[in-house]
N, C-alpha and C positions, 0 to 999 in steps of 0.2 A: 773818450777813454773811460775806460767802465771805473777805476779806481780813484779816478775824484768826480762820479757824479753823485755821490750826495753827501761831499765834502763843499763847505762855505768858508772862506778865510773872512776873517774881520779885521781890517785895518782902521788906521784913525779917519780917514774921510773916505776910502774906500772899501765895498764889498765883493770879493769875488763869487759869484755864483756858478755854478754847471750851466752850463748852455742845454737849454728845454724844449721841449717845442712852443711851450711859450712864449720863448722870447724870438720865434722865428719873424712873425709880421713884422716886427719893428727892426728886425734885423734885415730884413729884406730893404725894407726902406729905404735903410742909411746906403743899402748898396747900390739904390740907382744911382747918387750921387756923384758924376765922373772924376770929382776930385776924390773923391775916398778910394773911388774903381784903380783909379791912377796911385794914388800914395801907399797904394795896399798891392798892387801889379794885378787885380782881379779884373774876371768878367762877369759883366751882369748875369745874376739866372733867373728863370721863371720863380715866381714862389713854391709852384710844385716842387723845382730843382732842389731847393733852399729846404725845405721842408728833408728831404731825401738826404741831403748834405749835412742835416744836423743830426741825422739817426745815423749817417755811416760815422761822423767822425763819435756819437756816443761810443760805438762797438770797435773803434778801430785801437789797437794795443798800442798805435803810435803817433796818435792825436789827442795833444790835452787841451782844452779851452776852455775858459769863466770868462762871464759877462762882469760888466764893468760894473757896478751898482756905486751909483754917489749915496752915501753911507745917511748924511743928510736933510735929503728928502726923500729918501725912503722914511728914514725917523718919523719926519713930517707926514707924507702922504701914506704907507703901509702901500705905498705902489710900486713892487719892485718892474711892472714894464714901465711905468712914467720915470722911473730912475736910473734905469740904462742908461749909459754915457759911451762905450765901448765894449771893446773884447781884448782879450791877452791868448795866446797860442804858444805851446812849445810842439814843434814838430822834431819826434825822435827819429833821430837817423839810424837807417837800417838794411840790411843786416849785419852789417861789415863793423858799425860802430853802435852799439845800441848804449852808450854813456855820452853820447855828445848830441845837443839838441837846437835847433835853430827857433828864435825869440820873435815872437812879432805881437805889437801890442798896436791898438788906434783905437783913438777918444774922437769917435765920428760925430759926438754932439757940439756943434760949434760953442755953444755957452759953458760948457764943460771944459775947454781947452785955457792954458795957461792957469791952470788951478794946481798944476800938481798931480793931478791924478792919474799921468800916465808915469809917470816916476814913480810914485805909488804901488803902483798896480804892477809895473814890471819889479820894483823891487819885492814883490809878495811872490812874482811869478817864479820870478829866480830862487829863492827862498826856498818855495814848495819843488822846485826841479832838482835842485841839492838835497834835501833833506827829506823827501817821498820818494825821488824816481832814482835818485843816487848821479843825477846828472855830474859830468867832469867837465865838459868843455859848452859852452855858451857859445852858439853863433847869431849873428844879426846881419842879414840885407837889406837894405836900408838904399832907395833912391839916392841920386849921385843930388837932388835940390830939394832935396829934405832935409837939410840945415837943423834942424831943429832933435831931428831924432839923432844925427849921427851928434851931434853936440851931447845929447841924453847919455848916449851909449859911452861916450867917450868918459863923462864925469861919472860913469861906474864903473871904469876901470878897463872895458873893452879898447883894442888895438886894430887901428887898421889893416888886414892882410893882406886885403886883393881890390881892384877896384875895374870894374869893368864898362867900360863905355861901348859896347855895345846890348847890352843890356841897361845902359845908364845907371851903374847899381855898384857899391861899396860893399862889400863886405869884412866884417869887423867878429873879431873874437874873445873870449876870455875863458881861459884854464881858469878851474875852482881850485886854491888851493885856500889853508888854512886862514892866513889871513883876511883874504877877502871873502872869505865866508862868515868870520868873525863879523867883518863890516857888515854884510847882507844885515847879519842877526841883530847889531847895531842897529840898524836903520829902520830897520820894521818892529824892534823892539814894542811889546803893549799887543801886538795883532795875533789872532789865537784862529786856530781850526776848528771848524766846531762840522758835529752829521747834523744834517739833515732828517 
């Protein structure tokens, strides 16, 4: 999405960055992984594909993504691909609904997980979906044994609507209304937008 790629959020242990071509190879990587292929519903692709797949989603008006950056060791190292952790995505629904957007966030680096940082990172996602894209309604798919996310999605206030066992898959929602946007602003309170 053209209008946050040279916008960076800065949270307390995480950084969101535009997805690059830089950050392809290692992105590539984490997705031969069949547990991520599986927890993410993806198929592997070529690096060429992936390469390809990062230039449409720059240009497409209805795909926004940032890389995960552990805030950290990037401090430490000045190495934003050795500090990749994951990605976050809002995919805008469209044309029928262009204010309601589906949330998909993975912390593919196993030493990265149970730190917080995808609670983190989605609550900055959410954040910037409300108060950039004018987002109303939040959705999340989330595997029917992924325990873990829909427990996430649930402690920010999302509601289970549908659950589908033939897709093996939940889906969960959340209307933005005032109060829980007050919370978003709460919870990431200190993390700032900054251009690139």
């Amino acid at each position: 999405m053209k209008i946050n790629a040279n916008t960076k959020i800065i949270g307390k242990n995480v950084i969101l960055v535009p997805y690059r071509t830089e950050h392809v190879p290692k992105y590539h990587e984490w997705m031969q992984s069949e547990e991520l292929q599986h927890l993410t519903a993806s198929e592997p692709l070529t690096l060429e594909e992936e390469y390809s797949m990062q230039q449409s989603w720059l240009h497409d008006a209805n795909k926004c993504t940032f890389i995960i950056i552990e805030k950290q060791e990037f401090k430490r190292s000045g190495n934003e691909i050795g500090s990749m952790v994951g990605d976050t995505n809002l995919f805008l629904q469209e044309p029928e609904d262009s204010q309601s957007a589906e949330i998909e966030i993975m912390i593919a680096e196993e030493k990265a997980r149970g730190k917080k940082y995808g609670w983190e990172a989605t609550l900055l996602m959410l954040c910037y979906g409300c108060e950039v894209l004018g987002i109303k309604k939040f959705q999340a798919k989330i595997g029917l044994d992924n325990v873990k996310s829909i427990s996430m999605f649930s402690k920010m206030g999302f509601n289970k609507v549908s659950e589908s066992n033939i897709f093996q898959e939940v889906t969960m929602e959340r209307i933005v209304d005032n109060g829980w946007k007050t919370w978003l602003l709460e919870q990431t309170q200190g993390s700032e937008q900054v251009k690139d």
